[in-house]
C-alpha positions in Angstrom: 98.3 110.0 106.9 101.8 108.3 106.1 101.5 107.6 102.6 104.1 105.1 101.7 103.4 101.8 100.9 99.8 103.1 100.3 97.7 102.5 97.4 97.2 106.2 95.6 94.9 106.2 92.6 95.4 109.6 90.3 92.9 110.2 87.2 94.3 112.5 84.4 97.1 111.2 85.0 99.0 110.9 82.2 100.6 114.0 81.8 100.6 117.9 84.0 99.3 118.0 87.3 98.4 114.5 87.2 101.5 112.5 85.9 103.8 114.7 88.5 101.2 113.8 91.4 101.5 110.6 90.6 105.8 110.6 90.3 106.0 112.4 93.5 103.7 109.5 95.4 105.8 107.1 93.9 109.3 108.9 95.5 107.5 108.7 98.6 106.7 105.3 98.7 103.0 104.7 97.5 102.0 102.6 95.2 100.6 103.8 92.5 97.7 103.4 89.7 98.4 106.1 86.8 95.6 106.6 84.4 94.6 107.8 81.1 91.8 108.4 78.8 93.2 108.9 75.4 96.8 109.3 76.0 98.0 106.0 76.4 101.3 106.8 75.7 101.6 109.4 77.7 100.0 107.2 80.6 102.7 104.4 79.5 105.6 107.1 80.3 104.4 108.1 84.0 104.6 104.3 84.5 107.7 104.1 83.9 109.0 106.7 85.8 106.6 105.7 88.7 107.8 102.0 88.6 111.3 103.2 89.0 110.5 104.3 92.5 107.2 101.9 93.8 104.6 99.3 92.5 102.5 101.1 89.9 99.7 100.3 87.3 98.1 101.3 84.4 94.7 101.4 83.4 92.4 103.6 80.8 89.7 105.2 82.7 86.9 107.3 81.1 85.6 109.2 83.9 82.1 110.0 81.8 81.4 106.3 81.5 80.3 104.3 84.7 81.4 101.1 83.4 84.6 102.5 82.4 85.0 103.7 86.0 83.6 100.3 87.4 86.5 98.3 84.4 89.5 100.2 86.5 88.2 99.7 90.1 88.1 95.9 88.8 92.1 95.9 87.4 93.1 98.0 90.6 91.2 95.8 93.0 92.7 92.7 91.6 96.6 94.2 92.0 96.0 96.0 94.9 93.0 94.8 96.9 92.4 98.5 98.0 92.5 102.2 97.4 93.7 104.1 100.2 94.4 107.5 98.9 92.2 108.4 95.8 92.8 112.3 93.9 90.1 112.9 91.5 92.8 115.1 89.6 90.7 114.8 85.4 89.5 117.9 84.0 88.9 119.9 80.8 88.5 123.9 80.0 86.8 125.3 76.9 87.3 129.0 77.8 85.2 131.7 75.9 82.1 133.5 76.2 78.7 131.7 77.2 76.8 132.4 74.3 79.7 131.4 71.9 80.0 128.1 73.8 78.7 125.2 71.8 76.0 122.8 74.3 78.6 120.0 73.3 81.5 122.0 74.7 79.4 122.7 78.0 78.0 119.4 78.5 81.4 117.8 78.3 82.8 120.6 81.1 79.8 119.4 83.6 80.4 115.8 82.3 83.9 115.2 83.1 84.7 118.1 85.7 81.6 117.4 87.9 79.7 114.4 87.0 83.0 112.2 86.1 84.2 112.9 89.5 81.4 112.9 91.6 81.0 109.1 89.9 84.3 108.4 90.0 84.1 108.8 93.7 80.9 106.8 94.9 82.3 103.7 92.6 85.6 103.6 94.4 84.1 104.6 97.9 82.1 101.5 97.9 85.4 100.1 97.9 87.3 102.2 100.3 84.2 101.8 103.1 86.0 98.9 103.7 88.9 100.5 104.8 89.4 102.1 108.4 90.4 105.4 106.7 91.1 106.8 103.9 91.5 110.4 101.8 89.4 111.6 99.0 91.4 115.1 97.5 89.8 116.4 95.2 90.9 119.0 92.6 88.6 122.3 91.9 90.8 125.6 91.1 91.0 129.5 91.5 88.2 129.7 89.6 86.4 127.7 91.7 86.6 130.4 94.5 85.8 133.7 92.6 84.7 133.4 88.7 85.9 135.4 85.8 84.5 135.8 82.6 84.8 133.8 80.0 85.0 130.7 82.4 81.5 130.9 83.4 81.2 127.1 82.9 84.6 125.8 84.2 83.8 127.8 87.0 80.6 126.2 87.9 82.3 123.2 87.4 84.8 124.0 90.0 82.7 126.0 92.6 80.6 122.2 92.0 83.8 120.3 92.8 84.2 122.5 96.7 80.5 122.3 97.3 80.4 118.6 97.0 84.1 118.1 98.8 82.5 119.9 101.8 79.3 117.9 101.9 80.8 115.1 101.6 83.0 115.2 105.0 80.2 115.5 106.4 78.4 112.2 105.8 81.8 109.9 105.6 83.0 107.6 108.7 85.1 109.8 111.2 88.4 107.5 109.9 88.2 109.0 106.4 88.7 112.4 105.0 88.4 114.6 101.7 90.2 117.9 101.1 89.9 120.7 97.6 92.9 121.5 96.9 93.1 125.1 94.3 95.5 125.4 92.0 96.0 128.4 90.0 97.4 128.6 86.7 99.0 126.0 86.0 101.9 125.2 83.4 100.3 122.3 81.4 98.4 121.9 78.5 95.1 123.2 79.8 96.7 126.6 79.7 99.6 126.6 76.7 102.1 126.0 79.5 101.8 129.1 81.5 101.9 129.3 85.4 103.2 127.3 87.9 105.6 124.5 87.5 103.1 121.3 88.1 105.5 120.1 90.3 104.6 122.6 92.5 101.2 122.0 92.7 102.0 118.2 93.6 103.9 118.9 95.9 100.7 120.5 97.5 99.2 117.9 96.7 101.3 114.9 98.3 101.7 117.4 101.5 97.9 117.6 102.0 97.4 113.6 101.5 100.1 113.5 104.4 98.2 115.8 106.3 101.0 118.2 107.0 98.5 121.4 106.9 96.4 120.9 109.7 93.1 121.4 107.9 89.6 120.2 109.0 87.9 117.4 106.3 86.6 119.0 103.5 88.7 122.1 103.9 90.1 124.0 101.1 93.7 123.7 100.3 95.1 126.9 98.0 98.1 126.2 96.4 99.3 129.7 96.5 99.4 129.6 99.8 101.8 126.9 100.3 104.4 127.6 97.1 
């Protein structure tokens, strides 16, 4: 898909994979809706350096709230009128051994990870349907190939994330497509900065929402294989 002057929605985006997604869509062209949970500031500085390139917004979005969801697809709607490109990027990791995780600590994993996207994705696809086309990419990881221990939940999460990519290319409208892109580890908070440079990784990222890697909808993307 040629992706400027698209609309490209990225949650978690305030900072790491997310806020470099988003600054790399906006070099390109797109426009752009950064958004945030609790870093607002955070979300406030991706704006800027989006805006310096394209048209970008704002907004807070809970992915484990419905209505929060349903609040951002109102804002975006109302500057944009669409969603053309949407990267279900928001995640969390509480490593450690099962029996030492708290139920808090793996209900918010499932919530966010799994639930939070797989919500986030129906509310705006009842607004992309209306759309001839349009990519879904969501993000799922290494871990969501082959687990390890001490991720057993993450893990789930993530093997969730490809098993629900897949299924859903199957059931969408020939004009749209979804891809799982796999990062490894990653240079952001999540992981006390060490890995690969997030730019990297949205660099992958951009290149599969252009469609440069010739992959079948609901294919997985691996981010080591194109870095």
């Amino acid at each position: 898909m040629k992706i400027d002057d698209r609309v490209v929605m990225v949650t978690g985006s305030s900072f790491g994979i997310g806020s470099e997604t988003a600054k790399l869509f906006s070099e390109k062209g797109s426009n752009v809706v950064v958004t945030y949970n609790r870093g607002e500031e955070e979300g406030k500085e991706t704006l800027k350096r989006c805006k310096k390139n394209s048209e970008a917004i704002l907004t807070q979005l809970d992915v484990t709230d419905k209505s929060s969801i349903r609040e951002s697809r109102k804002k975006v709607l109302e500057r944009f009128e669409t969603v053309d490109i949407l990267i279900n990027n928001a995640g969390i990791l509480t490593s450690g051994e099962l029996v030492d995780l708290s139920h808090r600590e793996i209900e918010d994993q499932i919530d966010v990870n799994l639930t939070g996207l797989i919500n986030t994705t129906k509310i705006f696809l009842e607004s992309m349907l209306k759309n001839d086309e349009g990519i879904i990419i969501n993000i799922s990881s290494g871990l969501g190939k082959s687990g390890s221990a001490r991720y057993s939940v993450y893990s789930a999460t993530k093997f969730g994330v490809r098993g629900f990519t897949q299924s859903l290319a199957k059931e969408l409208p020939s004009g749209f497509r979804t891809y799982v892109v796999n990062p490894g580890m990653t240079a952001t908070r999540m992981t006390d900065y060490s890995g690969t440079d997030p730019e990297k990784v949205a660099e992958v990222l951009v290149r599969t929402a252009e469609e440069d890697f010739g992959k079948r909808s609901g294919a997985d993307v691996n981010v080591r294989d194109y870095i």
